[in-house]
Wavefront OBJ file of the C-alpha trace (Angstrom):
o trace
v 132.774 70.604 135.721
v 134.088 72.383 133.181
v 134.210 76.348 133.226
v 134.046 78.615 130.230
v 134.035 82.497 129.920
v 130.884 83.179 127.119
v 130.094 86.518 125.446
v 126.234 87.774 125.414
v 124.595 89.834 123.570
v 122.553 92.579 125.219
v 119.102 91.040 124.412
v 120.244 87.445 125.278
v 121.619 88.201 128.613
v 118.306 90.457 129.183
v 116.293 87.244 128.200
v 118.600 85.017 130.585
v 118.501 87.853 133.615
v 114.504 87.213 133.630
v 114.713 83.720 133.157
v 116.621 83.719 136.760
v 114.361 87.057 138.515
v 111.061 84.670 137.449
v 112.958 82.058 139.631
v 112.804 79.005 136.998
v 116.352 79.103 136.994
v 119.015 79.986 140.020
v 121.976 80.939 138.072
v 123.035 81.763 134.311
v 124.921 78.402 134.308
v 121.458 76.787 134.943
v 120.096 78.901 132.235
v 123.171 78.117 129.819
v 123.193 74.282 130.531
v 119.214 73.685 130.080
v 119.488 75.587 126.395
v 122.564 73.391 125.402
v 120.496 70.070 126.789
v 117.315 71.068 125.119
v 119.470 71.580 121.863
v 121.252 68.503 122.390
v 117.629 66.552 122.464
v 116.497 68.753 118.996
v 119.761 67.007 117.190
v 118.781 63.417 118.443
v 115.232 63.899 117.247
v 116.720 65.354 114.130
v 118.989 62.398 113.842
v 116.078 59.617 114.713
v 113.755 61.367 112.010
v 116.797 61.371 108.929
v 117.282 57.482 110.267
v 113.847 56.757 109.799
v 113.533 59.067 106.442
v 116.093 57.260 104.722
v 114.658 53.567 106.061
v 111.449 54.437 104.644
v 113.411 55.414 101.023
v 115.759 52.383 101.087
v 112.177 50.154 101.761
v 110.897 50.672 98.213
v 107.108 51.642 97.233
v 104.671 50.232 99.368
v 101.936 48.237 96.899
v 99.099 49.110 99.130
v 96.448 51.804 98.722
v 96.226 54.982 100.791
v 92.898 53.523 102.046
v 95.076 49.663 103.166
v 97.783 52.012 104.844
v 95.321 54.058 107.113
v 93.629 51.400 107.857
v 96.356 49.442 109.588
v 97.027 52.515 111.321
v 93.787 52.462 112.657
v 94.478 48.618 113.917
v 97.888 49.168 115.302
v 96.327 52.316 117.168
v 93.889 49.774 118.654
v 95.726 47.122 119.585
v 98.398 49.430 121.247
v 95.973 51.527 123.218
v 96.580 54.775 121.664
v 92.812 54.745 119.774
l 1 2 3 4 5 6 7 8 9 10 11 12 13 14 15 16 17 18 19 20 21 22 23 24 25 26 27 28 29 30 31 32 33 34 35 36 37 38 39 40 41 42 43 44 45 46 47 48 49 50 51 52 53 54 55 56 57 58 59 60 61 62 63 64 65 66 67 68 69 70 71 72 73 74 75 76 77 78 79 80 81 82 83
């Protein structure tokens, strides 16, 4: 593992001192490592959203009402379970 010497601001290593005293975390490389992982997952979400952005530009204009489009929501949702 690699080691690395960070500076903190005052608030920030207050913030990080009561993450480990409420016990959710046992050290500040614990505390460190979960931010970075939790940022890590933002950017691929981030990334996966943009992807699907620019898919749903490049696909054109749908011809189908608003009304056609919720509709087949509806269905999918059915079908899949999640309605």
């Amino acid at each position: 593992m690699t080691r690395a010497s960070v500076s903190i601001t005052t608030p920030n290593d207050a913030w990080i001192k009561l993450q480990i005293d409420s016990e959710e975390f046992s050290s500040r490389s614990d505390v460190i490592n979960d931010l970075i992982r939790k940022a890590r997952k933002d950017d691929d979400e981030i990334l996966a959203i943009r992807a699907a952005l620019i898919e749903g530009e490049e696909s054109g204009t749908s011809s189908r009402t608003p009304d056609e489009i919720m509709q087949a929501v509806i269905e999918r949702k059915r079908k899949n379970g999640t309605l």
